[in-house]
C-alpha positions in Angstrom: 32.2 -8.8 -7.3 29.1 -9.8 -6.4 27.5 -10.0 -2.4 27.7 -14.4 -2.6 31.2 -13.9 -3.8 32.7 -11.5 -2.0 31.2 -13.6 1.3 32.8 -16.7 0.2 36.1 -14.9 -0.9 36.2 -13.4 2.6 34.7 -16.4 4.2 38.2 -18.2 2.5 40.8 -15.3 3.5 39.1 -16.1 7.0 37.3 -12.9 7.5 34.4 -13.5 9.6 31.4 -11.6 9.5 29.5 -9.8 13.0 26.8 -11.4 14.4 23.6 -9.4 15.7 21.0 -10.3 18.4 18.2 -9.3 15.9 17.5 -9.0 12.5 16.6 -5.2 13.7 19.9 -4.4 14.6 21.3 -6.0 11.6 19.5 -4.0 9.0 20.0 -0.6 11.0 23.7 -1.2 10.8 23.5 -2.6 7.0 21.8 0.9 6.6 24.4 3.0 7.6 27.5 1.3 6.3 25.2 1.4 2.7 24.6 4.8 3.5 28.5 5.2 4.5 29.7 3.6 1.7 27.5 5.3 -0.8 26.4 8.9 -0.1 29.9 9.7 0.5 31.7 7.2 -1.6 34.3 6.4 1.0 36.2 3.4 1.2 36.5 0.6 3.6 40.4 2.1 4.5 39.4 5.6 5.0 38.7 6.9 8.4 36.6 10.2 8.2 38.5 11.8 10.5 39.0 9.0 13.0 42.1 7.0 14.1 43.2 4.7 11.4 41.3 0.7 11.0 43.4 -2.3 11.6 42.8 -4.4 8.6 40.7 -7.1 11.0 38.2 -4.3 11.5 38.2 -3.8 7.7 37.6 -7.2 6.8 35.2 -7.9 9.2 33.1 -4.9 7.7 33.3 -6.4 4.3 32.6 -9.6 5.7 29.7 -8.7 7.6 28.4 -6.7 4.7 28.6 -9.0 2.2 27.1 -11.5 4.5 23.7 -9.2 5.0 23.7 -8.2 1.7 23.1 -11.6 0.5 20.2 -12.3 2.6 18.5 -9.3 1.0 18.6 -10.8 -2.3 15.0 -11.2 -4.0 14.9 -15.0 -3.1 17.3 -16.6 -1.3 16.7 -20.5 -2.7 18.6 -21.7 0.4 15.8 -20.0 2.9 13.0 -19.0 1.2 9.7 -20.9 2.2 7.5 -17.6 0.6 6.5 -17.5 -2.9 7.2 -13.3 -3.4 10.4 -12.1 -3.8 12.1 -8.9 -1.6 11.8 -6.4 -3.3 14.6 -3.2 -2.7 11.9 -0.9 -1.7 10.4 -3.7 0.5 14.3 -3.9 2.3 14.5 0.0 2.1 11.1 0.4 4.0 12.1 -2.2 6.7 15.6 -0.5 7.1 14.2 3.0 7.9 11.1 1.7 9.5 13.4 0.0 12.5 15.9 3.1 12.4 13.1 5.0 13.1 12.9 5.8 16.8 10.5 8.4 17.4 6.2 6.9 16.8 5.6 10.5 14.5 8.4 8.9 12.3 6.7 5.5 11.9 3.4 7.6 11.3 4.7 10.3 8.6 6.2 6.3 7.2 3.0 4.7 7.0 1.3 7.8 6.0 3.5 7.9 2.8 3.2 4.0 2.2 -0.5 5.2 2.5 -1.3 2.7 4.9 -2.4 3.2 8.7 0.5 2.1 11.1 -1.1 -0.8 12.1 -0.8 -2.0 8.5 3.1 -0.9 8.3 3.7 -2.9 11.3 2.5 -6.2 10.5 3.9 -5.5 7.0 7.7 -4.8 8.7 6.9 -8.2 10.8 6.2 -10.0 8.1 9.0 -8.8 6.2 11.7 -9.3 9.7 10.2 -12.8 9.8 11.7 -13.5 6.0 15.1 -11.6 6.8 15.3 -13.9 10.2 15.0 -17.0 8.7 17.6 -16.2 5.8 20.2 -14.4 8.6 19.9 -16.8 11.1 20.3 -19.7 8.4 23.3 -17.6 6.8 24.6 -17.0 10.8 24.3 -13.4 10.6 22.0 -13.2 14.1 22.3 -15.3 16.8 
């Protein structure tokens, strides 16, 4: 099922997705439930260890999922004002780029982009500004 889909499926069964304050904290949590989902292959039910999910919990994961996952599509024709695409490497970059807490970890970043950070940075603000205006039009940040 593809991310649109599987939003307005949810969307229908009345699943409703999370909202975030920033597009930040939206694309470090996208970036672990991706990394969740598929480094381990574990499914929305299972608990790793931890007390059992109430199906609400699950289907507001899917839903919130799906929801983000659509606003990292290459164009969003709803949104876009841009003329280039996202590219996955582009969304990759900007996922680990906010996850990154520590400055030697933006540096060693930037370094392997083989920019300087000051480059990186107004590259990651240029991409947030895209993701903003396709999550807050999509209701995925406040």
């Amino acid at each position: 099922m593809s991310a649109p889909l599987a939003a307005q499926v949810l969307r229908e069964l009345g699943a409703r997705p999370r909202r975030f304050r920033s597009v930040a904290g939206a694309m470090s949590w996208w970036r672990n439930e991706k990394l969740r989902r598929g480094a381990r292959g574990i499914s929305l039910e299972s608990g790793m260890g931890s007390a059992p999910r109430s199906r609400e919990s699950i289907e507001e994961t899917a839903a919130t999922f799906a929801s983000i996952t659509r606003c990292l599509a290459a164009r969003d024709t709803d949104f876009d004002l841009e003329d280039w695409p996202l590219s996955e490497w582009r969304i990759w970059a900007y996922a680990d780029w906010v996850g990154s807490t520590e400055d030697r970890c933006k540096n060693a970043m930037a370094e392997r982009l083989g920019w300087s950070v000051e480059v990186a940075e107004r590259f990651m603000g240029e991409t947030a500004r895209v993701l903003s205006r396709r999550m807050r039009g999509r209701g995925v940040i406040a």
